[in-house]
The first five atom37 places (N, CA, C, CB, O) and aatype in JSON, in Angstrom:
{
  "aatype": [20, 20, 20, 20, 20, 20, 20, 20, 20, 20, 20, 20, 20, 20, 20, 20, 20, 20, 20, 20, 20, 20, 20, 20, 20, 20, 20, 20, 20, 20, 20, 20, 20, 20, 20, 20, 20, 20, 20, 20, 20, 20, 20, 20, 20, 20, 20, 20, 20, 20, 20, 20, 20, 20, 20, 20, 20, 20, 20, 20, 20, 20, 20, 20, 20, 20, 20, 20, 20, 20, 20, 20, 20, 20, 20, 20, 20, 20, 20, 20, 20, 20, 20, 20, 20, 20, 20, 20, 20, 20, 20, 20, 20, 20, 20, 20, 20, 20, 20, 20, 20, 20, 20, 20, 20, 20, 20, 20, 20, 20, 20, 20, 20, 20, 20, 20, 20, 20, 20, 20, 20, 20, 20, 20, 20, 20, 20, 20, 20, 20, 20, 20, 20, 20, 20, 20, 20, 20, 20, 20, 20, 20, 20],
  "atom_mask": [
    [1, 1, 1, 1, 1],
    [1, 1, 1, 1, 1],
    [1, 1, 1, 1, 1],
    [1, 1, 1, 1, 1],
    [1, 1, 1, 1, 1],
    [1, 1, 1, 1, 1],
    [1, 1, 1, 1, 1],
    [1, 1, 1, 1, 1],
    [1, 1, 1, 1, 1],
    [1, 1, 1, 1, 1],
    [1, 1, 1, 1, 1],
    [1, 1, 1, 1, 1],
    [1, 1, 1, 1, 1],
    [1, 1, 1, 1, 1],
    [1, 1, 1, 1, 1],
    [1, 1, 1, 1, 1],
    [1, 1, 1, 1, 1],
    [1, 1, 1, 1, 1],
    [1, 1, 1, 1, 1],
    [1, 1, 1, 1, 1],
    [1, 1, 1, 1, 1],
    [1, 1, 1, 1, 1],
    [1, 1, 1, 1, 1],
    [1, 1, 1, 1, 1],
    [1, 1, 1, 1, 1],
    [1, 1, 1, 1, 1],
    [1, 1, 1, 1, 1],
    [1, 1, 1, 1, 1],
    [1, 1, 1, 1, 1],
    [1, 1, 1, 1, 1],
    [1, 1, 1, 1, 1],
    [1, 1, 1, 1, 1],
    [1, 1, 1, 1, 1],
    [1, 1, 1, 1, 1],
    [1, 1, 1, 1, 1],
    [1, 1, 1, 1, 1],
    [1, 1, 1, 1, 1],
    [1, 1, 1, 1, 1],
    [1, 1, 1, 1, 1],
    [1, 1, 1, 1, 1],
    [1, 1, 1, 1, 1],
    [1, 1, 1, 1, 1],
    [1, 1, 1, 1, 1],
    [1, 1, 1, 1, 1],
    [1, 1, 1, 1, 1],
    [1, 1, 1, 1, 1],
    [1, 1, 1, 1, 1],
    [1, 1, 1, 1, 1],
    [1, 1, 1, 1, 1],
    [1, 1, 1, 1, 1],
    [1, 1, 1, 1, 1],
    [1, 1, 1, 1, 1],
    [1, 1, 1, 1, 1],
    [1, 1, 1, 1, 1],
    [1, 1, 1, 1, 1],
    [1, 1, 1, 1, 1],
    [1, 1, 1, 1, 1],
    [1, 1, 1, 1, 1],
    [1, 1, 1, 1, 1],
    [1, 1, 1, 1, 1],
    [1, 1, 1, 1, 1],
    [1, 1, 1, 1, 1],
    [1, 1, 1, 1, 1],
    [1, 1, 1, 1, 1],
    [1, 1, 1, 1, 1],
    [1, 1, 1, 1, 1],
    [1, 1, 1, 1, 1],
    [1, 1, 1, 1, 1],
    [1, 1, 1, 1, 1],
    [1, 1, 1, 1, 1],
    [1, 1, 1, 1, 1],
    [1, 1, 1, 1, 1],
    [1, 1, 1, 1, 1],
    [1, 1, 1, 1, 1],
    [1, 1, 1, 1, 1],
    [1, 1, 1, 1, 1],
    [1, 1, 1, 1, 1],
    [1, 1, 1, 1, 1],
    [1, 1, 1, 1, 1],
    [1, 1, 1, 1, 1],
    [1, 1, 1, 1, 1],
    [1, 1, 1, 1, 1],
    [1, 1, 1, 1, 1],
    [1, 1, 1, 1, 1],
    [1, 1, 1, 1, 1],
    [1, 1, 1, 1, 1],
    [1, 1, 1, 1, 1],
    [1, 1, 1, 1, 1],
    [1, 1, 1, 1, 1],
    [1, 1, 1, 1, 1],
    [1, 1, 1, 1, 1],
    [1, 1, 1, 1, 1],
    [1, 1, 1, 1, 1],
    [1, 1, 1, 1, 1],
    [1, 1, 1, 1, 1],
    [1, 1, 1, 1, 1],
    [1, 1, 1, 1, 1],
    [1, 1, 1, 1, 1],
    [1, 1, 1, 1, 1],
    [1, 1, 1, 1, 1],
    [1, 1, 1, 1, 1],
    [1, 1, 1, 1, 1],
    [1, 1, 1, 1, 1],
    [1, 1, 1, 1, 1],
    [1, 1, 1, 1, 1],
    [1, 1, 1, 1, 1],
    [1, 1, 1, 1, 1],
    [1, 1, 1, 1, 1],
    [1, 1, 1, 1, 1],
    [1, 1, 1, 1, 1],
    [1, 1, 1, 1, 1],
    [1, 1, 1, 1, 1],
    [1, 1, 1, 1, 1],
    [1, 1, 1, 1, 1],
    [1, 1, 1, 1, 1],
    [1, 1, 1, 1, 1],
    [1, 1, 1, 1, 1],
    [1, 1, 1, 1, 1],
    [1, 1, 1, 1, 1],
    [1, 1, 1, 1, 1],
    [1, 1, 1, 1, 1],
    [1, 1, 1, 1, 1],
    [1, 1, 1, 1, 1],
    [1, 1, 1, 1, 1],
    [1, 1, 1, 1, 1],
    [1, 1, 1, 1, 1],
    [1, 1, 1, 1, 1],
    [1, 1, 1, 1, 1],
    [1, 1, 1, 1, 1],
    [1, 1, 1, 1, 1],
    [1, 1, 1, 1, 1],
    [1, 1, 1, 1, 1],
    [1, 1, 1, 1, 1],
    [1, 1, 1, 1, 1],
    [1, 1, 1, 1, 1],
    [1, 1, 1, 1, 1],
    [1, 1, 1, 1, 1],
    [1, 1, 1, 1, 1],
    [1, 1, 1, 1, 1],
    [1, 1, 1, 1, 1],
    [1, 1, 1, 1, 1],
    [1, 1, 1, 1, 1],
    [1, 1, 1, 1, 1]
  ],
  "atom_positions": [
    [[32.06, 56.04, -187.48], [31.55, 54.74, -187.79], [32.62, 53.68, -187.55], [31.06, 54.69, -189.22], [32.35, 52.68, -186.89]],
    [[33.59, 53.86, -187.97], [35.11, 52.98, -187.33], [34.81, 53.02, -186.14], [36.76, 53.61, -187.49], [34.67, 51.81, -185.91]],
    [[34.61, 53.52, -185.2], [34.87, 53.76, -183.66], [33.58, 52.54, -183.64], [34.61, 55.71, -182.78], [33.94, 51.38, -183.45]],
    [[32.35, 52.79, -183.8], [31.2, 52.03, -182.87], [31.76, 50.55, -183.78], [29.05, 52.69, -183.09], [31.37, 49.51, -183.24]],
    [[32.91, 50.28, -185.51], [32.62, 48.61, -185.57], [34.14, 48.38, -184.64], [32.55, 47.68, -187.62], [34.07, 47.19, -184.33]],
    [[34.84, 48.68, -184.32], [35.9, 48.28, -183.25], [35.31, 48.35, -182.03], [37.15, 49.14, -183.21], [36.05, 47.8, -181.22]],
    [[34.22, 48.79, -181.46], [33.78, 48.54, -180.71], [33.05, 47.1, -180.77], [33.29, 49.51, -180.51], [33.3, 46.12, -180.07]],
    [[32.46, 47.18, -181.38], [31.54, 46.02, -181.63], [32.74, 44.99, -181.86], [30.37, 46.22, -183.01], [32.56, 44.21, -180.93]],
    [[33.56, 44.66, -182.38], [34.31, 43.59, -182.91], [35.15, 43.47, -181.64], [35.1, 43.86, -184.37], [35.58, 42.32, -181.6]],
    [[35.55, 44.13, -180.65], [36.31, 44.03, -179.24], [35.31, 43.23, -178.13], [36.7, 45.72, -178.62], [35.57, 42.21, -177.49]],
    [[33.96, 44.11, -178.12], [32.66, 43.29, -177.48], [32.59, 41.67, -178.03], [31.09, 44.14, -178.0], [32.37, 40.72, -177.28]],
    [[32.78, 41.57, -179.27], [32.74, 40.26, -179.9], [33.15, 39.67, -179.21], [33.23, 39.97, -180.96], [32.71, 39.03, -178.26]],
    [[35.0, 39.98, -180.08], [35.68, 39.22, -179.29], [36.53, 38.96, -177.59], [36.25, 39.21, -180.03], [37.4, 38.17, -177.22]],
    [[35.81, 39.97, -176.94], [36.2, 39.32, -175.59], [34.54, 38.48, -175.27], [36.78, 40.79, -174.15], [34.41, 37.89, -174.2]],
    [[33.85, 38.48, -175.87], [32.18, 37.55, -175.25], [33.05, 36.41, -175.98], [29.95, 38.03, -176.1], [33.32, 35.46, -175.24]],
    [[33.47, 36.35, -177.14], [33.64, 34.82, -177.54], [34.89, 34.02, -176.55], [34.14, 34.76, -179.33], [35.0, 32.81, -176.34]],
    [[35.68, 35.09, -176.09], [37.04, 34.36, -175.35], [36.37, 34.13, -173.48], [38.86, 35.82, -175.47], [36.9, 33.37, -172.67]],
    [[35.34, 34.86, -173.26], [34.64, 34.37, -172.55], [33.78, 33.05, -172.3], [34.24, 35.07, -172.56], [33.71, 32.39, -171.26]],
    [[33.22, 32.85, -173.35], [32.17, 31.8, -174.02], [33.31, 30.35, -173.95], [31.58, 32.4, -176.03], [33.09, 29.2, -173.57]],
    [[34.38, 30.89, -174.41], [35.34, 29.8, -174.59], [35.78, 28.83, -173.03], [36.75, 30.63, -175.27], [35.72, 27.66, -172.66]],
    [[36.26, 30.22, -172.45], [36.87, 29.73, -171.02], [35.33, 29.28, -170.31], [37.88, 31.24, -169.98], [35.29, 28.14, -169.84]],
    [[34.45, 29.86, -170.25], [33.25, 28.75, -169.36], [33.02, 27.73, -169.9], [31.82, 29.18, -169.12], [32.96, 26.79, -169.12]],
    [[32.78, 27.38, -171.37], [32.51, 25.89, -171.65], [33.72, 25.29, -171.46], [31.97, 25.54, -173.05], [33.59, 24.14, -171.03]],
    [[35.13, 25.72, -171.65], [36.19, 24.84, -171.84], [35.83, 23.81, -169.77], [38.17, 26.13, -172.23], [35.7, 22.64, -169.41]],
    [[35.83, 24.97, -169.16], [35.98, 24.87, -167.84], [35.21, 23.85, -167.26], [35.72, 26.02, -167.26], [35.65, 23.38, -166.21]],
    [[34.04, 23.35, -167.76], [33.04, 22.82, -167.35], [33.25, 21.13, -167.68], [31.86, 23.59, -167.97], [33.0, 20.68, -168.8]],
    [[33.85, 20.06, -166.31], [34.27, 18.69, -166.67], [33.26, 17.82, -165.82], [35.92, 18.37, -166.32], [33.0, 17.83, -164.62]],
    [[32.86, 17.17, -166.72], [31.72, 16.41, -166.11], [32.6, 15.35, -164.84], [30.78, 15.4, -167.54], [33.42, 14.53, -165.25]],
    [[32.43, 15.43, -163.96], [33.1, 14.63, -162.39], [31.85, 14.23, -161.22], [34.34, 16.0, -161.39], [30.92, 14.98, -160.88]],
    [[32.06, 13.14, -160.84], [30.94, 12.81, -159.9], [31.13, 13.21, -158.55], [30.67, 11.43, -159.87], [31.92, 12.67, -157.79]],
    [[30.5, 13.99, -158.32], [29.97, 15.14, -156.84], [30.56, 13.65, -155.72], [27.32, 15.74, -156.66], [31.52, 13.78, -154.96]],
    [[30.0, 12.69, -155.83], [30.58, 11.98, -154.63], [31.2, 10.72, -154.59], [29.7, 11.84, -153.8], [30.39, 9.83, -154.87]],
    [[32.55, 10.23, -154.31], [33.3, 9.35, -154.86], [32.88, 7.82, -153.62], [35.07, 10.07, -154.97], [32.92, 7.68, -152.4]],
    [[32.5, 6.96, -154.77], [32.07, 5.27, -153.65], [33.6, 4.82, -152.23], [32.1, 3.21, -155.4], [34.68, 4.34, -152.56]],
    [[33.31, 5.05, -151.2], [33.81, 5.29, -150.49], [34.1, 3.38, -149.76], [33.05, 6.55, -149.88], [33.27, 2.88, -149.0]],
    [[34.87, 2.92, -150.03], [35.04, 1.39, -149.96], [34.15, -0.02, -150.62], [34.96, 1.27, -148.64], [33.73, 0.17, -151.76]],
    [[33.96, -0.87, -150.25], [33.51, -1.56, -151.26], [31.44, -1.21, -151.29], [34.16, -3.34, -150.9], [30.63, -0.78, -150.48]],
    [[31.42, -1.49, -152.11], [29.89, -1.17, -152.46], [28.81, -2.36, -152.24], [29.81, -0.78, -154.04], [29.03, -3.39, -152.88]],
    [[27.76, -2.34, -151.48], [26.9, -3.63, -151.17], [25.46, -3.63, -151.91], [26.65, -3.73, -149.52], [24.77, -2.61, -151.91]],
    [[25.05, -4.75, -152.49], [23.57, -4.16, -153.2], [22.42, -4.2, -151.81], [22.9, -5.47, -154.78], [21.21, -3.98, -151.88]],
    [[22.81, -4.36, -151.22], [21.45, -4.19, -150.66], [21.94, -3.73, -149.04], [20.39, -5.78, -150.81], [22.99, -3.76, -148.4]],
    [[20.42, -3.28, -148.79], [20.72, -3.23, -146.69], [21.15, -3.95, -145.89], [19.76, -3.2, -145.79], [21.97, -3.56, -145.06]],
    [[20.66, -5.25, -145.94], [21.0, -6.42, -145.49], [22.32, -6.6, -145.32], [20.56, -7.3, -146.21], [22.77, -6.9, -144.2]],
    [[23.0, -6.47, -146.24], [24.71, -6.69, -146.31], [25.71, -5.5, -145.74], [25.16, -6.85, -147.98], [26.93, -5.45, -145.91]],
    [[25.03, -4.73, -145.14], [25.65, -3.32, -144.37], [26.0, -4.38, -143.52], [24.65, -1.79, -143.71], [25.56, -5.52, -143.64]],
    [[27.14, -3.83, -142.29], [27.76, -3.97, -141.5], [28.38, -3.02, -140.58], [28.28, -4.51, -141.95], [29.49, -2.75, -141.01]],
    [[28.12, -2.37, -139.43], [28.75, -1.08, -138.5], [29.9, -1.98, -138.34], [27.88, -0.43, -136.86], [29.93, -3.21, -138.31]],
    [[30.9, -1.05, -138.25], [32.08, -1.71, -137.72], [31.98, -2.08, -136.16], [33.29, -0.78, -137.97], [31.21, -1.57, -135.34]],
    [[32.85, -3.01, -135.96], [32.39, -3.57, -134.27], [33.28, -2.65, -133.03], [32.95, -5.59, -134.02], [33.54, -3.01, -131.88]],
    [[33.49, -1.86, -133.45], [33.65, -1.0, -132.45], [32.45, 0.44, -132.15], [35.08, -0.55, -132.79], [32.39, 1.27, -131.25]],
    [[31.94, 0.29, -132.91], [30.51, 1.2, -133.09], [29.36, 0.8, -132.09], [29.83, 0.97, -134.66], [29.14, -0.41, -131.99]],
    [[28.65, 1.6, -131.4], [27.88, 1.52, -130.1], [26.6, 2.59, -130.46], [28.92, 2.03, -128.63], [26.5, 3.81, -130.36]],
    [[25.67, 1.5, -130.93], [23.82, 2.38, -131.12], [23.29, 3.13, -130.11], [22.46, 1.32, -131.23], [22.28, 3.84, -130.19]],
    [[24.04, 2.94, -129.11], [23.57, 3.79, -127.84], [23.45, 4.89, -127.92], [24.22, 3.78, -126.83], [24.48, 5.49, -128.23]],
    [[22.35, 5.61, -127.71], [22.71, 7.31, -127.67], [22.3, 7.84, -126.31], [21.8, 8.29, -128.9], [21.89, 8.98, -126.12]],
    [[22.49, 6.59, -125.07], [21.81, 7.22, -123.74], [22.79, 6.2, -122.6], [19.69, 6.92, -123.66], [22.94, 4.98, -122.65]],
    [[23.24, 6.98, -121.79], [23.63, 5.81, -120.54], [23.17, 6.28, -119.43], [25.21, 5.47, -120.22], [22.8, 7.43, -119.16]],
    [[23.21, 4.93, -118.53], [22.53, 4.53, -117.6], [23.39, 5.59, -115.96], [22.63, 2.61, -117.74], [24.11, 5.02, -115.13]],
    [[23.05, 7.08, -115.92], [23.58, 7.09, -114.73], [23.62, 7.36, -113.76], [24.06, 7.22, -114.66], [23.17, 8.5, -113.62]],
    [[24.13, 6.66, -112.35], [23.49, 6.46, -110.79], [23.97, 7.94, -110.11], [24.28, 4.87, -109.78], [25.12, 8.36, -110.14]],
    [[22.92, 8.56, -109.54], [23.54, 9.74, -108.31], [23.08, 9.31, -107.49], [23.27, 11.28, -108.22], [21.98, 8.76, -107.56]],
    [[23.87, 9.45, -106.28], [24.09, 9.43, -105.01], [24.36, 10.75, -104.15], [25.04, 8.62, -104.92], [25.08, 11.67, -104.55]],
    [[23.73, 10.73, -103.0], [23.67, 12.26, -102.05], [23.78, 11.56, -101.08], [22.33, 13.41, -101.95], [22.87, 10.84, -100.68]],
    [[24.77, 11.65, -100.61], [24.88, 11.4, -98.58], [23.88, 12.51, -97.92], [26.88, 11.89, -97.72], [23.83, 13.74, -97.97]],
    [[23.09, 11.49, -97.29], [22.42, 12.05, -96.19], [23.45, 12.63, -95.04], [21.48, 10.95, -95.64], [24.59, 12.19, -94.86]],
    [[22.76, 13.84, -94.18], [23.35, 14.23, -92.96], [22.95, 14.12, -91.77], [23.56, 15.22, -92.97], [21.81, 14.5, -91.51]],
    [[23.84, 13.51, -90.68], [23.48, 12.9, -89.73], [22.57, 14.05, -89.27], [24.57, 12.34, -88.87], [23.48, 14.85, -89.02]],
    [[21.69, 14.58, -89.03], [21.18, 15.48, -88.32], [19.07, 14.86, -87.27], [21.23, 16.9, -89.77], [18.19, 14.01, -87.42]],
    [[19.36, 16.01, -86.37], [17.95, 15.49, -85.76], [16.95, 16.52, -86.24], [17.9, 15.4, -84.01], [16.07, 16.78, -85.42]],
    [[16.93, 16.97, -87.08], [16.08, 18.47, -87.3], [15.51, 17.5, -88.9], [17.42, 20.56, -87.53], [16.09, 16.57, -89.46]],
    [[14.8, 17.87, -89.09], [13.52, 17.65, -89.76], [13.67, 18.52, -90.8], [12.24, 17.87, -88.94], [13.01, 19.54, -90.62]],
    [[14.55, 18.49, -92.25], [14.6, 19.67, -93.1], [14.05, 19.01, -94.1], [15.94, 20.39, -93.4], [14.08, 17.78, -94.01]],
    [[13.29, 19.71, -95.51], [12.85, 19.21, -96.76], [12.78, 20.05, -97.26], [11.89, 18.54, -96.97], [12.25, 21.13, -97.02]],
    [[13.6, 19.44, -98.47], [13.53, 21.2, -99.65], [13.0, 20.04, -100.88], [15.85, 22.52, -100.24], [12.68, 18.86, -100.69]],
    [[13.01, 20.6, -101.88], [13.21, 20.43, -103.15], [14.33, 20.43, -103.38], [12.69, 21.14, -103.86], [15.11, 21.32, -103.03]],
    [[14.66, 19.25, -104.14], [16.23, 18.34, -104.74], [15.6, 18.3, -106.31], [16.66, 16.18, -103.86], [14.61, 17.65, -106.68]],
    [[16.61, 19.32, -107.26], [16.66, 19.06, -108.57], [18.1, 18.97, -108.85], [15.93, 20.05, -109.38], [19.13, 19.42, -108.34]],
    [[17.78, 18.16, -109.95], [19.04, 17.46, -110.81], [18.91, 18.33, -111.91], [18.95, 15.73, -111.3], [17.76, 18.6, -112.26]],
    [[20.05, 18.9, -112.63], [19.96, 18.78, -113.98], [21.27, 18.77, -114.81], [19.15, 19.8, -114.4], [22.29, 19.0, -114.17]],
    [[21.42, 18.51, -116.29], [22.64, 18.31, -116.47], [23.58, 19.7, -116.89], [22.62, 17.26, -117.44], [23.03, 20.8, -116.88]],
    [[24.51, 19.63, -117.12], [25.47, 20.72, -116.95], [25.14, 21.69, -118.56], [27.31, 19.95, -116.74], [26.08, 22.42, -118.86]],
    [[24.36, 21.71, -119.18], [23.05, 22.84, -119.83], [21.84, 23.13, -119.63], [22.71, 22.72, -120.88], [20.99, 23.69, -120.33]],
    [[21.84, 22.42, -117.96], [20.32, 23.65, -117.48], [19.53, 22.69, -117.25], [19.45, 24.89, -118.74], [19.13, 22.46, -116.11]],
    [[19.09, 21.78, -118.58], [18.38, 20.98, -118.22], [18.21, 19.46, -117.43], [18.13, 21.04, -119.0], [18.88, 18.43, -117.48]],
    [[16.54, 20.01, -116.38], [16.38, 19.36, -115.53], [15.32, 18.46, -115.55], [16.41, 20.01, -114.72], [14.19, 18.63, -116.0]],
    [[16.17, 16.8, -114.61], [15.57, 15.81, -115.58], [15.08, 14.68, -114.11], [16.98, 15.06, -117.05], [14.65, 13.53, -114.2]],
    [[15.35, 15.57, -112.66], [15.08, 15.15, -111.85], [13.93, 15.74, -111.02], [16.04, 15.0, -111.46], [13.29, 14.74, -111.32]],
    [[13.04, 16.46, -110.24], [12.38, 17.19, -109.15], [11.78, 16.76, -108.07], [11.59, 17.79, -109.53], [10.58, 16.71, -108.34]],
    [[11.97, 16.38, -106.86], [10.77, 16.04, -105.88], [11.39, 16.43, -104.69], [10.21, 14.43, -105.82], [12.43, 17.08, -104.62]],
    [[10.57, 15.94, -103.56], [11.11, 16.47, -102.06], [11.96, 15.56, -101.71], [10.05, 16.61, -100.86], [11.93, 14.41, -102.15]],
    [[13.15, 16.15, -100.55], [13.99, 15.41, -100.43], [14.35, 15.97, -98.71], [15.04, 15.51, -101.72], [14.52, 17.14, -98.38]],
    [[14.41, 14.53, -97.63], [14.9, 14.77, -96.34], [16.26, 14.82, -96.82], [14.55, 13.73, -95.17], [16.79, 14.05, -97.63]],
    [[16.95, 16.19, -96.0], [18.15, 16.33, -95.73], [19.17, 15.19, -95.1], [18.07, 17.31, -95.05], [20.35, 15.02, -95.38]],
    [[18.15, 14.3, -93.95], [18.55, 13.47, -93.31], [18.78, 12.0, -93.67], [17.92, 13.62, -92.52], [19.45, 11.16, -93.06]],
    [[17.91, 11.84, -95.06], [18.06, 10.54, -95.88], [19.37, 10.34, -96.78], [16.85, 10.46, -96.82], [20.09, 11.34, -96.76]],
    [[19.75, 9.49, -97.41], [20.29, 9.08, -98.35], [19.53, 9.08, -99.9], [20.64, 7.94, -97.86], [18.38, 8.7, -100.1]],
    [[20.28, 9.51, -100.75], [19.6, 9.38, -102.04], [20.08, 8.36, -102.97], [19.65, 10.6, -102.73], [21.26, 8.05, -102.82]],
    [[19.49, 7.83, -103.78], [20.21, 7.03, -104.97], [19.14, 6.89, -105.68], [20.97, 5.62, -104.7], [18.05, 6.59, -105.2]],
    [[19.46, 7.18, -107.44], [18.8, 7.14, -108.26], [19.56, 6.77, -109.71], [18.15, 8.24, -108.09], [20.64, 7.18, -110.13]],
    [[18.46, 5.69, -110.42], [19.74, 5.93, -111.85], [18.75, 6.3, -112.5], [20.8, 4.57, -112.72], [17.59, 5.96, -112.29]],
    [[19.32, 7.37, -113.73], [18.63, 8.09, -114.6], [19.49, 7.41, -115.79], [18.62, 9.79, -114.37], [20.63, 6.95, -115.71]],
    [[18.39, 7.49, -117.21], [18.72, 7.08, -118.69], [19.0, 8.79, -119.19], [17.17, 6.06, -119.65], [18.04, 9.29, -119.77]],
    [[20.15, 9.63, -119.02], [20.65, 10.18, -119.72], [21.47, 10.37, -121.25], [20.9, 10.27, -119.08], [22.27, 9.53, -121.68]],
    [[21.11, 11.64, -121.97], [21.79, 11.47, -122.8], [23.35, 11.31, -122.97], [21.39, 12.13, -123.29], [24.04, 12.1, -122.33]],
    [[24.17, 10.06, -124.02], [25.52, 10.13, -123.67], [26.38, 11.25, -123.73], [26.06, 9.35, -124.28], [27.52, 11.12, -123.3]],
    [[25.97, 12.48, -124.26], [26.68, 13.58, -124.31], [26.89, 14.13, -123.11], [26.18, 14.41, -125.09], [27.96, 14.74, -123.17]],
    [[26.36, 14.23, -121.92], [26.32, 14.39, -120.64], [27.22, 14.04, -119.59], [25.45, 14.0, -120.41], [27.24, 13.0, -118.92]],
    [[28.17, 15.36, -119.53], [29.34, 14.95, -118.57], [28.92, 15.44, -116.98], [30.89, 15.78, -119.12], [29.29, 15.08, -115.86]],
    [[28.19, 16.2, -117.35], [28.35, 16.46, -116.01], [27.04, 16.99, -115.14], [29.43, 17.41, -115.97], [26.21, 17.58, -115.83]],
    [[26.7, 16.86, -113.64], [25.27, 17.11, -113.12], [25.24, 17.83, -112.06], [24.54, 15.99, -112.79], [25.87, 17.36, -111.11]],
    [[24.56, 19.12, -111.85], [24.49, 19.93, -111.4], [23.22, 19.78, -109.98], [24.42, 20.73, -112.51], [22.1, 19.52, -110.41]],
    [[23.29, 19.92, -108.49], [22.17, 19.15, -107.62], [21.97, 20.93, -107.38], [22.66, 17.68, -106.0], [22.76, 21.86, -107.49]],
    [[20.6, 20.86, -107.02], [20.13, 22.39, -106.39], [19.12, 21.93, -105.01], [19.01, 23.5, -107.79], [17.94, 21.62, -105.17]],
    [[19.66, 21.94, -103.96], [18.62, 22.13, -102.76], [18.72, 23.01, -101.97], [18.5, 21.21, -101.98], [19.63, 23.27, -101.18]],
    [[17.57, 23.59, -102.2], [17.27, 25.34, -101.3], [18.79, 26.2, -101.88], [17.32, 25.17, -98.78], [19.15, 26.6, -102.99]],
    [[19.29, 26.22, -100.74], [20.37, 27.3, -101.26], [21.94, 26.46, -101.98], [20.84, 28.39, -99.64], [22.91, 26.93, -102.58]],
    [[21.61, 25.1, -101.59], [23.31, 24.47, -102.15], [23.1, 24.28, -103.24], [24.05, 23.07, -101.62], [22.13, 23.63, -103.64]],
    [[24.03, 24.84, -104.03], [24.24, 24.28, -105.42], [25.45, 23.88, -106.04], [23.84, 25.08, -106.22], [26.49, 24.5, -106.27]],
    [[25.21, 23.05, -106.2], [26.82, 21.67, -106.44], [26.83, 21.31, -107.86], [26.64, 19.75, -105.48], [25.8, 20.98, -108.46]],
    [[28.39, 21.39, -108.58], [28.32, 20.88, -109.79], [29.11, 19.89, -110.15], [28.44, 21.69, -110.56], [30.19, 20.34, -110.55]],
    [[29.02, 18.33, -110.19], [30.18, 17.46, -110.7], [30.07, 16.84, -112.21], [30.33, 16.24, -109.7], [29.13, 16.66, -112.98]],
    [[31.42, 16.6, -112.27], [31.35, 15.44, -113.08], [30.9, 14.36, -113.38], [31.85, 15.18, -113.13], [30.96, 13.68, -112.35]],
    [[30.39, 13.65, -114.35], [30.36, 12.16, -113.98], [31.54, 11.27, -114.59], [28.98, 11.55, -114.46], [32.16, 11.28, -115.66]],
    [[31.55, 10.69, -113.73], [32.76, 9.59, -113.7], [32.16, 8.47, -113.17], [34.08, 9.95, -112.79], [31.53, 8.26, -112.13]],
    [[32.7, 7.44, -114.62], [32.03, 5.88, -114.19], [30.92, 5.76, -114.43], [32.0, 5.42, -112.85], [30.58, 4.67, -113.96]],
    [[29.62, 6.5, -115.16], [28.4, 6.38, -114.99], [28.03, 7.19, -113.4], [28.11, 4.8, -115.16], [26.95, 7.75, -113.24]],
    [[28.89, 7.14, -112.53], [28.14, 7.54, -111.52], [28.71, 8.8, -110.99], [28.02, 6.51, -110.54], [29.88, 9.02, -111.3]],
    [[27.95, 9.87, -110.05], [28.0, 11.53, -109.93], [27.61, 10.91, -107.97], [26.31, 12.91, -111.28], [26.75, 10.18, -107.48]],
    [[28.9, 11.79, -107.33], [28.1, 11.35, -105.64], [28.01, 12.85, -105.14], [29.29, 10.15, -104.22], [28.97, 13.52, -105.52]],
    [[27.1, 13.5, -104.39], [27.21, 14.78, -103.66], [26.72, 14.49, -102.5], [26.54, 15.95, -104.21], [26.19, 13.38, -102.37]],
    [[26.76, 15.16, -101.65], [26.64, 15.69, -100.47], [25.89, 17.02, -99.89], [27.72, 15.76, -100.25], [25.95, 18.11, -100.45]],
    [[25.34, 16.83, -98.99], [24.36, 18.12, -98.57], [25.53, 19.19, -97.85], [22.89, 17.59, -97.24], [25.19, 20.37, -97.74]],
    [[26.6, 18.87, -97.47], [27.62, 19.83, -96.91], [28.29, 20.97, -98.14], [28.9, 18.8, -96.23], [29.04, 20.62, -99.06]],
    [[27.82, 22.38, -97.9], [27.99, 23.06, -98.46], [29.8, 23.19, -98.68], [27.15, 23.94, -97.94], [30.38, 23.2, -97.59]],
    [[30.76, 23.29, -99.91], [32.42, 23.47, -99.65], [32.27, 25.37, -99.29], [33.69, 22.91, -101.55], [31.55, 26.17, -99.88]],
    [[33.04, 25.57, -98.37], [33.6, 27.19, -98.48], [34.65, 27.12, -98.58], [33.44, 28.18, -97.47], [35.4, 26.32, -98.02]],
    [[34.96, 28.12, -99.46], [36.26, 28.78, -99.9], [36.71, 29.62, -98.7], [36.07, 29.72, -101.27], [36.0, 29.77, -97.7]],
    [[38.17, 30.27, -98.87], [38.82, 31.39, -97.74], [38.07, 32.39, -97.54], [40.14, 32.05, -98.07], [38.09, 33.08, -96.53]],
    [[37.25, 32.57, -98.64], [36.63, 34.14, -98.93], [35.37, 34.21, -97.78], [35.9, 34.36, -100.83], [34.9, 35.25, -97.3]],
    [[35.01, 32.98, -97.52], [33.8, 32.5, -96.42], [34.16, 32.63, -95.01], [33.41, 30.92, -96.57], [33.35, 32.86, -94.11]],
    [[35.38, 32.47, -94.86], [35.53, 32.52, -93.41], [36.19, 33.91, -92.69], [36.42, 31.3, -93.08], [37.26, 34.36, -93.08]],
    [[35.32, 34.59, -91.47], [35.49, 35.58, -90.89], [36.69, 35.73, -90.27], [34.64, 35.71, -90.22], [37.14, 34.74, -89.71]],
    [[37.42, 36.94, -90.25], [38.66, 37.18, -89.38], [38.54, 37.79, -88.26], [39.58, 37.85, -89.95], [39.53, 37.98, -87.55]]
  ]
}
């Protein structure tokens, strides 16, 4: 009978030194601290003036046409450098292209696919220029 009240009185007292440390622990603090001066209303917001609402820019591709006398037309897609494609139609090899697209500003870079060329640049400046002349590497040319 000693054994089960030292039991019981050890259970006690480590639940009460428990009981103690969670309430002691618990300090009322505000989750989120007012972060410069405070305005009552919407109206009186202000973005700082280096801040830009834009979430799209304006930008021009260009494809040099090739001088050629042959009569070629493929399909000319654009798309940006994650796949997606935001351009499609037929396109003479022999023309010039220019187009400006409202892309999203996250968009560095644009990828052209006609028939077999597939070209990937940057954009720089708002504007991306390609060319129908395929580049080969060393690995392309026969010995």
């Amino acid at each position: 009978m000693n054994n089960s009240r030292n039991n019981f009185k050890m259970m006690a007292g480590a639940l009460a030194v428990f009981a103690t440390l969670f309430f002691a622990s618990c300090v009322d603090e505000p989750i989120e601290r007012p972060v410069g001066s405070q305005t009552e209303n919407i109206e009186a917001l202000q973005a700082s003036g280096t801040f830009d609402w834009k979430t799209s820019e304006k930008i021009t591709v260009e494809i040099e046409g090739l001088a050629i006398d042959v009569d070629v037309n493929r399909k000319l897609t654009l798309e940006t450098g994650s796949g997606d494609e935001f351009f499609g139609g037929a396109q003479a090899m022999n023309e010039d292209f220019e187009m400006t697209f409202d892309l999203p500003a996250h968009v560095t870079e644009v990828t052209m696919k006609y028939g077999t060329i597939e070209q990937k640049k940057e954009i720089s400046k708002n504007q991306v220029s390609f060319s129908f002349v395929e580049e080969r590497g060393e690995e392309d040319l026969e010995l």
